[in-house]
C-alpha positions as CSV (number, residue, x, y, z in Angstrom):
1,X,9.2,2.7,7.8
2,X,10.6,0.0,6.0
3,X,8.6,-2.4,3.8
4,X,7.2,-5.5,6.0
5,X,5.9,-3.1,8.5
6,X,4.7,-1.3,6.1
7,X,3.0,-4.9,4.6
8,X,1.6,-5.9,8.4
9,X,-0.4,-2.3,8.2
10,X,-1.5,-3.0,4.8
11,X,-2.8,-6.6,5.6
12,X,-5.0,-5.0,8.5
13,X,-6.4,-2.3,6.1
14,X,-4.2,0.8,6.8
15,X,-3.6,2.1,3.3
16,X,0.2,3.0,2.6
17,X,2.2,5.4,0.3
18,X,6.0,5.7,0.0
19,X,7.5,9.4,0.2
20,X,9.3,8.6,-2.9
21,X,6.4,8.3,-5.1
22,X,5.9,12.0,-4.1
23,X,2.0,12.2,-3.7
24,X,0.1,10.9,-0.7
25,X,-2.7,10.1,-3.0
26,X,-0.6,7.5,-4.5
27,X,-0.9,4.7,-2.2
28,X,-1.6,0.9,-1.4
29,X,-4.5,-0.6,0.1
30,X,-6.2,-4.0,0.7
31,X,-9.2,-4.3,-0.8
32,X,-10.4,-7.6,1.0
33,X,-11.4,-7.3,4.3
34,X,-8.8,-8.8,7.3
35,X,-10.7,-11.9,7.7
36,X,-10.8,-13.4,3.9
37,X,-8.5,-15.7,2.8
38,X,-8.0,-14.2,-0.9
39,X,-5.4,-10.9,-0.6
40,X,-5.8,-8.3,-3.5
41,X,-3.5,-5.6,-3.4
42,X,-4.5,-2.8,-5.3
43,X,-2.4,0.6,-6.1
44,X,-4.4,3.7,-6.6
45,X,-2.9,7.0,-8.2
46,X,-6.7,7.8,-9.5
47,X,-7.5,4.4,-11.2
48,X,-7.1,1.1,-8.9
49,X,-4.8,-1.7,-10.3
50,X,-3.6,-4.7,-8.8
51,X,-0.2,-4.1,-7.6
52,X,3.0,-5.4,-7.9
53,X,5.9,-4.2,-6.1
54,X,8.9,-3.2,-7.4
55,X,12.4,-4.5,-6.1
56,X,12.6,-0.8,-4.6
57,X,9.2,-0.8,-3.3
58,X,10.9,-3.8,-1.1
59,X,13.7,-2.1,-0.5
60,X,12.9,1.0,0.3
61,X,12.3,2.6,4.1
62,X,10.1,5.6,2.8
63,X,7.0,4.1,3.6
64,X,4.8,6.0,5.8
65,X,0.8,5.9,6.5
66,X,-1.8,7.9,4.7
67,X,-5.6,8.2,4.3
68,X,-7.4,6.2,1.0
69,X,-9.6,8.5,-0.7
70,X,-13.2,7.9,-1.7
C-alpha cells in the first residue's frame, strides 16, 4: 500500500512496517491514543524513537500491516 493509507492506519493505531526495511519487527506506531490532539510517531526496531520519514518512506508502496510487539 502506498504511504497515506498507510498514514490513515497509523493515525487510528494500526502499527505499520514497509517490506523494504526487511523485518516486520521494524515498524511505526502511534503512541497517543486516536482521540488526543498531540500526534507522536514513534519507529521501533527494538528501541522506540520518534520518527521521521524519509523521502522514500513517502514514496514508497511497500507498506503493509503488522503486529507492535510488547
Amino acid at each position: 500500500m502506498n504511504f497515506s493509507t498507510a498514514l490513515d492506519r497509523i493515525k487510528f493505531g494500526q502499527p505499520m512496517t514497509r517490506l523494504g526495511w526487511g523485518n516486520p519487527t521494524t515498524y511505526v506506531y502511534r503512541l497517543n491514543p486516536p482521540n488526543e490532539d498531540n500526534i507522536n510517531i514513534h519507529f521501533s526496531t527494538g528501541t522506540d524513537i520518534l520518527w521521521n520519514p524519509t523521502v522514500e518512506d513517502i514514496m514508497a508502496n511497500d507498506w503493509a500491516d503488522t503486529v507492535r510487539a510488547e
